[in-house]
C-alpha positions as CSV (number, residue, x, y, z in Angstrom):
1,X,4.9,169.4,122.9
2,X,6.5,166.2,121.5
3,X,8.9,164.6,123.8
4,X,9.3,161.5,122.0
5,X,9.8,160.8,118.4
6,X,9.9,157.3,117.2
7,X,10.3,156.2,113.2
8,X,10.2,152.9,112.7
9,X,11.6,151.4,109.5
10,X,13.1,154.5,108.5
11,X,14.6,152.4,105.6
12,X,11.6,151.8,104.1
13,X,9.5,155.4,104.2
14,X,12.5,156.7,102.3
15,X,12.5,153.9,100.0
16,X,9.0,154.8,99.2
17,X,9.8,158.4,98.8
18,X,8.2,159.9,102.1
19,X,12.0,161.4,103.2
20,X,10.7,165.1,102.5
21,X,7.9,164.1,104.7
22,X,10.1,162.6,107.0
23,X,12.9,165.6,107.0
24,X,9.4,168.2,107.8
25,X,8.3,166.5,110.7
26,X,11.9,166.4,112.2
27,X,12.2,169.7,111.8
28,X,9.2,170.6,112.9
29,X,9.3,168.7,116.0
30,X,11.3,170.4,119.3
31,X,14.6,170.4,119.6
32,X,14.9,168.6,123.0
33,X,12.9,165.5,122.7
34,X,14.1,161.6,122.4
35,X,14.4,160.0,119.1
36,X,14.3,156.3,118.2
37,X,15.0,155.9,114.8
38,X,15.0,151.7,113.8
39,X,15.7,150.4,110.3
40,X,16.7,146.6,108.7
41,X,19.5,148.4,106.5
42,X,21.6,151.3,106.9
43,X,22.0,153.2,103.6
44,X,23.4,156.5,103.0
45,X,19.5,158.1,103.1
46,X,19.5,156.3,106.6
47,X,22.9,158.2,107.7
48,X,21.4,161.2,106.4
49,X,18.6,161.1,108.3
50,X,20.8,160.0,111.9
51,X,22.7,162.9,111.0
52,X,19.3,165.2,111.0
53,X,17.0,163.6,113.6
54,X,19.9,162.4,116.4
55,X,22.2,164.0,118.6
56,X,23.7,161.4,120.3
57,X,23.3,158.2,118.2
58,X,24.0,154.5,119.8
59,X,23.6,151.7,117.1
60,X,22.4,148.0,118.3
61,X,23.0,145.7,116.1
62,X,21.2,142.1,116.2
63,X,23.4,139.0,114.6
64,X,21.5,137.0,111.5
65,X,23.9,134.0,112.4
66,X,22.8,131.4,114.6
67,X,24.5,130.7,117.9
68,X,23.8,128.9,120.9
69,X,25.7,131.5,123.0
70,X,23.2,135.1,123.6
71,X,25.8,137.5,124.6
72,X,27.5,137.1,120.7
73,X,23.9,138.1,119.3
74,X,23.7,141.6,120.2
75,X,26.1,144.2,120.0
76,X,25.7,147.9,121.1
77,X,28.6,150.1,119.1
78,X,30.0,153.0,120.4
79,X,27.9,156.2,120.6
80,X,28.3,157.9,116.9
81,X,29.6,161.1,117.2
C-alpha cells in the first residue's frame, strides 16, 4: 500500500495538462497516507487539487526578498481548513 504520496511542482504537471492524470492517481491511492504536495505558484488548479489530495493542509511559504535576518524568510501559515 502507498503510505506516502509526494507531487512535486504540482503547478507545472497541470500546466502541462497531466491534472486528469494527477486527479486518477489521488484517487486511486489510500485514503490514509501522507501527502506532500510543493508548487512555485498557487493557482486556482493548485487549490483544487489541495482541496482533493489533503486533509489537513499547512502552507510554507519562502520569502523572494533579501534579508540578512533568517527568521523573516520563512513563514509557516495556519493549517488550511
Amino acid at each position: 500500500d502507498v503510505e506516502f504520496l509526494v507531487l512535486d511542482e504540482a503547478d507545472r504537471l497541470l500546466d502541462l495538462g497531466f491534472q486528469e492524470e494527477v486527479h486518477e492517481l489521488i484517487r486511486s491511492c489510500p485514503k490514509q497516507r501522507q501527502t506532500m504536495l510543493f508548487s512555485a505558484t498557487l493557482t486556482t488548479k493548485v487549490d483544487d487539487l489541495i482541496q482533493l489530495s489533503l486533509k489537513r493542509p499547512v502552507r510554507v511559504k519562502i520569502s523572494t526578498k533579501a534579508s540578512t535576518d533568517p527568521t523573516t524568510d520563512l513563514e509557516v501559515a495556519p493549517r488550511l481548513e
